[in-house]
C-alpha positions in Angstrom: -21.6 84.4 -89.6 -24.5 81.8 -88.8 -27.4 84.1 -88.2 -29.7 81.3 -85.7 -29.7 77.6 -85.1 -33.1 76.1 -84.8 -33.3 72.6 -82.6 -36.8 70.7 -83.4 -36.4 67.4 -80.8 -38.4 65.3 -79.6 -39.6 65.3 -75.3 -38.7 62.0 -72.9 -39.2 61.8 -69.5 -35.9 61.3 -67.5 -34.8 60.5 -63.9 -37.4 61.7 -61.9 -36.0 63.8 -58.6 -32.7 64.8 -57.5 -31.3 67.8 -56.4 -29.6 70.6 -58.1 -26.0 71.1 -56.3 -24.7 70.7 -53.1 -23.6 73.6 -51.4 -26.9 74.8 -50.5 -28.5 74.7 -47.2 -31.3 72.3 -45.9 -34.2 74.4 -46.2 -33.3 74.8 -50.2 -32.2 70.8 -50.6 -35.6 69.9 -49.6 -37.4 72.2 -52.2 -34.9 70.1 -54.6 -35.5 66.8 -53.2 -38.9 67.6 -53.8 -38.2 68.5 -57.3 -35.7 66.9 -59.2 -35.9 62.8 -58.5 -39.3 62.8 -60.4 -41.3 63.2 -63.6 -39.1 65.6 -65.2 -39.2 66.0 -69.3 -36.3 65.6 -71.2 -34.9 65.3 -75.0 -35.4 62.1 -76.9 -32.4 60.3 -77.9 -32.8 61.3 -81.5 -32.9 64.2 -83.5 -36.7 64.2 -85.1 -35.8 66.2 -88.0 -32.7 67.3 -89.5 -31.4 70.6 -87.5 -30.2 73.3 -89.6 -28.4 76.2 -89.4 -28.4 79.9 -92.2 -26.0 81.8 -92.6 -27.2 84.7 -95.5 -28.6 82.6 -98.5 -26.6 79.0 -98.3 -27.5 76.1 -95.7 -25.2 73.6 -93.9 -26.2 70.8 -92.3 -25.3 70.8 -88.9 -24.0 67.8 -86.8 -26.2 64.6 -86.4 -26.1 62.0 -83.6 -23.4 59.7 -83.8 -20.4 57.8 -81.9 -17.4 59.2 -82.4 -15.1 55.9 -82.6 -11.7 57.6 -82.4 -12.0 59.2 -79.3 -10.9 57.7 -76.4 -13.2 55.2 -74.2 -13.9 57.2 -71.1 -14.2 54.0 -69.3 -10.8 52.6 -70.4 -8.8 55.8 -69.7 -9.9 55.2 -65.7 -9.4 51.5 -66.3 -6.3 51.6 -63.3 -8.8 53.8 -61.4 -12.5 53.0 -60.9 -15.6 52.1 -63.3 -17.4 54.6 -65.0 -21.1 54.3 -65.3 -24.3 56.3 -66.2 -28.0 56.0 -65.3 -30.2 54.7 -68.1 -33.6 54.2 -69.6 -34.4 50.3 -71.0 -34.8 52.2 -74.3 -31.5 53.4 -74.2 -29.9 49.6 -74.4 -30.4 49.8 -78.1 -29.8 52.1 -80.6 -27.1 54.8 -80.9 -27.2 55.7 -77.0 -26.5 52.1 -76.9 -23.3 51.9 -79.1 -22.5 55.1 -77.0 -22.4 53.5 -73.6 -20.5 50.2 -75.1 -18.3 52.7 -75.7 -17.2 54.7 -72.6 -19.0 53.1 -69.6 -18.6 49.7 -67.9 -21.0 50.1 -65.3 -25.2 51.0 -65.0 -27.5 51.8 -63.1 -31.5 52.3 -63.7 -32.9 55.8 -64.0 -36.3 55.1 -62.7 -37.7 52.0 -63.6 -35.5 49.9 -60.5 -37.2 53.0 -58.1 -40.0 51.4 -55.8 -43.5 53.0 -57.6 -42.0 50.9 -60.9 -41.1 47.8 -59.6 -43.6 47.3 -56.8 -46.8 49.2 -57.9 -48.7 47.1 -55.6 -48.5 44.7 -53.0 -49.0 41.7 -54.9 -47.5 42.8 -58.2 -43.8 43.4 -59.7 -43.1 44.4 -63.2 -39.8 42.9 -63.7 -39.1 43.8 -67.6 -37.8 47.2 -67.7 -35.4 46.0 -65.0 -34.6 42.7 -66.7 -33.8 44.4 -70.1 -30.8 46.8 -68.2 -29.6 43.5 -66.6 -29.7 41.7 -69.4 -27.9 44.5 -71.8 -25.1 44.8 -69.0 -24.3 41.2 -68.7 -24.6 41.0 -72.4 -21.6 43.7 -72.7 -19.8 42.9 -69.7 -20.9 45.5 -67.4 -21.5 46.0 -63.5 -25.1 47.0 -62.6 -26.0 48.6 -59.5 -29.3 49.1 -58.1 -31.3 52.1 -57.2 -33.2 52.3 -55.2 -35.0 49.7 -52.8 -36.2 52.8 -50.2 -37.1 56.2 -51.2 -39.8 58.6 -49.3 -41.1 59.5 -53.4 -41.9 57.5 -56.3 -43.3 55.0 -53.7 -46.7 53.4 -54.0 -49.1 54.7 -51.3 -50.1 51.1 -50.5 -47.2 51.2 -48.4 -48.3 53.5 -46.4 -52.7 52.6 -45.6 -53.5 50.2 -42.9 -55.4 47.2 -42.9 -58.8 49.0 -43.5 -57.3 51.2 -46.0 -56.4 54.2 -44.3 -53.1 56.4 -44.1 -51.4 55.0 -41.4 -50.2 59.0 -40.5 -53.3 60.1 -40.1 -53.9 57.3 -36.9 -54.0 58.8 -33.0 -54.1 55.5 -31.4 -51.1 54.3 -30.0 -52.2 50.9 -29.9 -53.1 51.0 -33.6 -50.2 53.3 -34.7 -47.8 50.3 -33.6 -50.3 48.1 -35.5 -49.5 49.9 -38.6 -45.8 50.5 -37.6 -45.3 46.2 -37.9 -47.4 46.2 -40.7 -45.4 48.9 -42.5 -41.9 47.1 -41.2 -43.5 43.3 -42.5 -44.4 44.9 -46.1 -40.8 46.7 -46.2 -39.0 43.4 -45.5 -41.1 41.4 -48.2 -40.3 44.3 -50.7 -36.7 43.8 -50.2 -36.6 39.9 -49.8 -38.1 39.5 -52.9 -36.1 42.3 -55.0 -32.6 41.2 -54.0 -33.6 37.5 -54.1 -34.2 37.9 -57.9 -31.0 39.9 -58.9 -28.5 39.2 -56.0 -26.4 37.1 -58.9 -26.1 40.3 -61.2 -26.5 43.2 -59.4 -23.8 43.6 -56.0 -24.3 47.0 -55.8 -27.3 48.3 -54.3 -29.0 51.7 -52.7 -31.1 50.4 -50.0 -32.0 53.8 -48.4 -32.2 57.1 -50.6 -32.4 60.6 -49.3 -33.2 60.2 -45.5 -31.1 63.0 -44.0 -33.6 66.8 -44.2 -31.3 68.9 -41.2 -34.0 71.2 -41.3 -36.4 68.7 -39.8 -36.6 67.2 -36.6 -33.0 65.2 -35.5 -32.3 65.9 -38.8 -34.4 63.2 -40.2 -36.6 63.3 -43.4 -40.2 63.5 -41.8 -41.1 60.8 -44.4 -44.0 58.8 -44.0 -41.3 55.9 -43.5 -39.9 57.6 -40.9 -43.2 59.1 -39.4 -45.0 55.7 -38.9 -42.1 53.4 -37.9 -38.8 56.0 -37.2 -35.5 55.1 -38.1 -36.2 51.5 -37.6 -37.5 51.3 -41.4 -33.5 51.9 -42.4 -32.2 48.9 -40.3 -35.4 46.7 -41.5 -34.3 47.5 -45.0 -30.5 47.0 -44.5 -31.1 43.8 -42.3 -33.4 42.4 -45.0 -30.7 43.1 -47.7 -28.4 41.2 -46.4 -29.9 38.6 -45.4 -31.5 38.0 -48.9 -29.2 38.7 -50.8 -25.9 37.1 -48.6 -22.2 38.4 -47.8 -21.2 39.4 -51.7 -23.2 41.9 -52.5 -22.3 45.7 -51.1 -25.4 47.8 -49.6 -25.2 51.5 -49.4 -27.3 54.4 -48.0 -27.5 56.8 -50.9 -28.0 60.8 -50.5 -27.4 64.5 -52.1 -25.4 67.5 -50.9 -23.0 65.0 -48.5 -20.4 67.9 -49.3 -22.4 70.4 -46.8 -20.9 69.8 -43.5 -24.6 69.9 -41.4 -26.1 67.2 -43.6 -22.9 65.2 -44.1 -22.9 65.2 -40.0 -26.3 63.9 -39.2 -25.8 61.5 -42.1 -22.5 60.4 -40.1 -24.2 60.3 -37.0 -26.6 57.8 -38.5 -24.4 55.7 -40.3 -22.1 55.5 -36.9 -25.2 54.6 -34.8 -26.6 52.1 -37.3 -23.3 50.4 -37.8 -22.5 50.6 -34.0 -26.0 48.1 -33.7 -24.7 45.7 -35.9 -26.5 47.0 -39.3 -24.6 46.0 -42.4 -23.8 49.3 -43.9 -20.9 48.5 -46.7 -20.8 52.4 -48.3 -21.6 56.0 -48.5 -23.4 56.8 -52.2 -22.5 60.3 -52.9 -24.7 62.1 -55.7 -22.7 64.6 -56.3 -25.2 66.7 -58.4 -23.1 70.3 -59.0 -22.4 72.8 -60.8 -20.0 75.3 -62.6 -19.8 77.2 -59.0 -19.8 74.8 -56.4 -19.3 73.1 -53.9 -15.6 72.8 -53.6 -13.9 69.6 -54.6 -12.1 69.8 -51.2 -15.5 69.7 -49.7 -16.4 66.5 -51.8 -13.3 64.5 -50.9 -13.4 65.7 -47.2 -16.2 63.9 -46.9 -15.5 60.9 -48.4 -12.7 60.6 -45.9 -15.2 60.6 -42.7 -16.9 57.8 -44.4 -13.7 55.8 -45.4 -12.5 56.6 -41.8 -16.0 54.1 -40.3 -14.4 51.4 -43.0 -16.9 52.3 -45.3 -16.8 52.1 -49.3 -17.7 55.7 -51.2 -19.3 55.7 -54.7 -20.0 58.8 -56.7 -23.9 57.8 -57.7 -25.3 60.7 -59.5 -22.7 62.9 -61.0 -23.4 65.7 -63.2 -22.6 69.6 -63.2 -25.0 72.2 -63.8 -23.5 75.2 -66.1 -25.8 77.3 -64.2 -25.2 78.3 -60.5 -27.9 76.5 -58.3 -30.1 79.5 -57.8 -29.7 81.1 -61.2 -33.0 81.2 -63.6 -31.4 82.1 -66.5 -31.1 80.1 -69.7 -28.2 80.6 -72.6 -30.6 78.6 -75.2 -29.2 76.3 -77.8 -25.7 78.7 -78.3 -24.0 77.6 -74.8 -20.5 80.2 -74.8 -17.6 78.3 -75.4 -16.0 79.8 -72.3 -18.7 78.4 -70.2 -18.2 74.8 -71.5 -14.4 75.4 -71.2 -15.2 76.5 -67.4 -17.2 73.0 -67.1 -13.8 71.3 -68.5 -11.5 73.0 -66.4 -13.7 72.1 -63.1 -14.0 68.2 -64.8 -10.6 67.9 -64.8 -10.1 69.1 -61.2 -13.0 67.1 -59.8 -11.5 64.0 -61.6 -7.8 64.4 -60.2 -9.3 64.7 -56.8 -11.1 61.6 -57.6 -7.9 59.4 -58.9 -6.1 60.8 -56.4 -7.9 59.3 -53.8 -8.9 56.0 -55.5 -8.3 54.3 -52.3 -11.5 55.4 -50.9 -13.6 55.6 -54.0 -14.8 52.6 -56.0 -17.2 53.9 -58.7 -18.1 57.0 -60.4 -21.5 57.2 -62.4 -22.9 59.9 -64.6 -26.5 60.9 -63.9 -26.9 60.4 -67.6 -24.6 59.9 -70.6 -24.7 62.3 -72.7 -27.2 66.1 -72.9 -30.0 65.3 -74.9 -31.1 63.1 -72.2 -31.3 65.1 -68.6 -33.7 66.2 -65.5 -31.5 69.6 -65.6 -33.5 70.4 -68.8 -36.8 70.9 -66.8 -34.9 71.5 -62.9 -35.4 74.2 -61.6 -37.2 75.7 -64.9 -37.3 74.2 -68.4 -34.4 75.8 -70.0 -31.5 74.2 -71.5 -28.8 72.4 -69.4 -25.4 70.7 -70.6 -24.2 68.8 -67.3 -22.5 65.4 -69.0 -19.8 65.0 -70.9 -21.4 64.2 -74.4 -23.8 66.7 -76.1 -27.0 66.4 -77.6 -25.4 64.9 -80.8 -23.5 62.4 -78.8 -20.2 63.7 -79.1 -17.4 64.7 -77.2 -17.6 68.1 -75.8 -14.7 70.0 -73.7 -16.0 68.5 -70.4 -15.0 64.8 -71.8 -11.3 66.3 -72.9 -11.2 67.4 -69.4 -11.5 64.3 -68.1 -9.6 61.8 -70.2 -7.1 64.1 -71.7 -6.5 67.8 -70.6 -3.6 68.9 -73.4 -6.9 69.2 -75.9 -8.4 72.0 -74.0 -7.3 75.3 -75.3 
């Protein structure tokens, strides 16, 4: 009987923001927006010191990190389907974590350093290397990239958002000046995306231009962002218009958001999409984040949705996916000794969220992981610091039930 199991690992900062899952209602998906997509701390991608386990007088080492090279590759089981990717750090594209996503993913997208506080601190300065170093690994190993995010209403520098004399443009009465700072906003927004998709249109042809601008709990069911308070919806076609127009007729743009499943955000986020797309606006896809968990929402709910998207002619992506083992308002925390029927649960909902998904392959290109494996995720520190086990790999980088779900169900008990 092994008596206790003691963990010592090391803290990295993941994916900074996101939600938790999406069956809850507006009021409680903008307490997550405001939570999840930023500065949360998670494991490092290495073990710091050997982890051991007692059991009466003898010790056993336990497992270490390592790629398990006769498994199969995730990405080639869905090779007939869609790609599989997963978000990543630029420390990730060497190393173990690196021989791990060789392994099982095909596509990649940036955590945070592609997010608009990284890339464009400052109006007159980009820092390009984090970015290049995920471009470069992907092209390297023959992967698709895509890019998150060019518009987001956090992790945006407030320069954005002060006028000419260095003020917050929110905080002006004058209408005269308010549409001052309304073109100035619009003028800095178009430069932002020019120069982005100008540099990586050749490798990267997916791309998030809008994240997260659907709140139904506020006015018209708009974000009240400061985008959207200074220059209104027009920010979204400004971006979208600018895209395109940089970045030409090949590459797909998509307006990215959480909890599409719940039928009063996925409405007002059809209504937009209808209305933009009605003026002309070059909207190619839907990016569904998909962030669940053992409980819900439905995977009819999921798909449904989908389907009123592919139904405008749009593409769908699954951008974000991972799956809580904790339902979305539960504080509780099993600690390092997750039951086994709890990650059989998250096996047996896997495989049922992944049939849906090659069942209707038609209206899905892409599915990507939040993440590859659980030593690296925002769940650890969202909605409490506790510990979470939402991907498919655990924390020594090896297969768990949730990856037999997916590939092959007739290893499950």
């Amino acid at each position: 009987m092994v008596c206790s199991i003691f963990f010592i690992i090391g803290c990295q900062s993941t994916e900074t923001l996101v939600r938790n899952t999406e069956n809850q209602n507006s009021e409680e998906e903008n307490e997550l927006n405001h939570s999840s997509e930023s500065n949360s701390n998670n494991t490092n991608d290495q073990v710091t010191e050997d982890a051991v386990e007692y059991e009466h007088d003898s010790i056993e080492e336990t497992p270490v990190p390592s790629v398990e090279e006769d498994i199969p590759s995730l990405a080639a089981a869905y090779a007939e389907y869609f790609p599989i990717g997963a978000a990543v750090e630029p420390f990730q594209t060497t190393g173990l974590k690196s021989e791990l996503l060789k392994k099982h993913v095909n596509y990649l997208v940036a955590e945070n350093v592609m997010k608009p506080d990284a890339i464009h601190p400052s109006e007159d300065k980009y820092n390009w290397e984090n970015t290049d170093k995920i471009v470069e690994f992907a092209k390297i190993n023959g992967m698709e990239l895509r890019f998150h995010t060019l518009v987001w209403h956090t992790q945006v520098g407030n320069w954005f958002f002060t006028d000419a004399e260095g003020k917050p443009m929110v905080d002006e009465t004058d209408p005269v000046k308010q549409e001052e700072n309304k073109k100035l906003l619009l003028d800095r927004l178009d430069s932002h995306v020019r120069t982005i998709v100008s540099r990586y249109k050749d490798d990267i042809k997916s791309w998030d231009v809008v994240n997260e601008v659907i709140e139904p709990g506020d006015p018209e069911g708009m974000r009240a962002s400061e985008w959207y308070k200074i220059a209104g919806p027009d920010f979204i076609e400004t971006a979208f218009r600018a895209a395109r127009e940089a970045g030409g007729p090949n590459i797909k743009l998509y307006i990215n958001d959480y909890g599409t499943d719940n039928p009063a955000k996925r409405d007002h986020l059809y209504k937009l999409v209808k209305e933009l797309m009605d003026k002309g606006v070059p909207i190619d896809g839907v990016g569904h984040q998909t962030h669940i968990d053992l409980y819900g929402p439905t995977v009819t709910s999921v798909i449904e949705s989908m389907q009123m998207f592919s139904d405008l002619g749009l593409d769908n992506l699954v951008t974000e996916l991972d799956m809580s083992i904790y339902a979305w308002d539960d504080h509780s925390d099993y600690g390092e000794e997750i039951p086994e029927e709890i990650l059989q649960k998250q096996a047996e909902r896997y495989h049922e969220l992944f049939e849906a998904f090659k069942e209707n392959k038609e209206i899905l290109s892409g599915v990507v992981f939040w993440g590859i494996a659980d030593d690296h995720t925002w769940l650890d520190s969202f909605p409490i610091e506790r510990t979470n086990a939402p991907l498919l790999f655990d924390k020594q980088l090896h297969a768990k039930p949730a990856f037999w779900g997916v590939v092959d169900p007739s290893k499950l008990p």
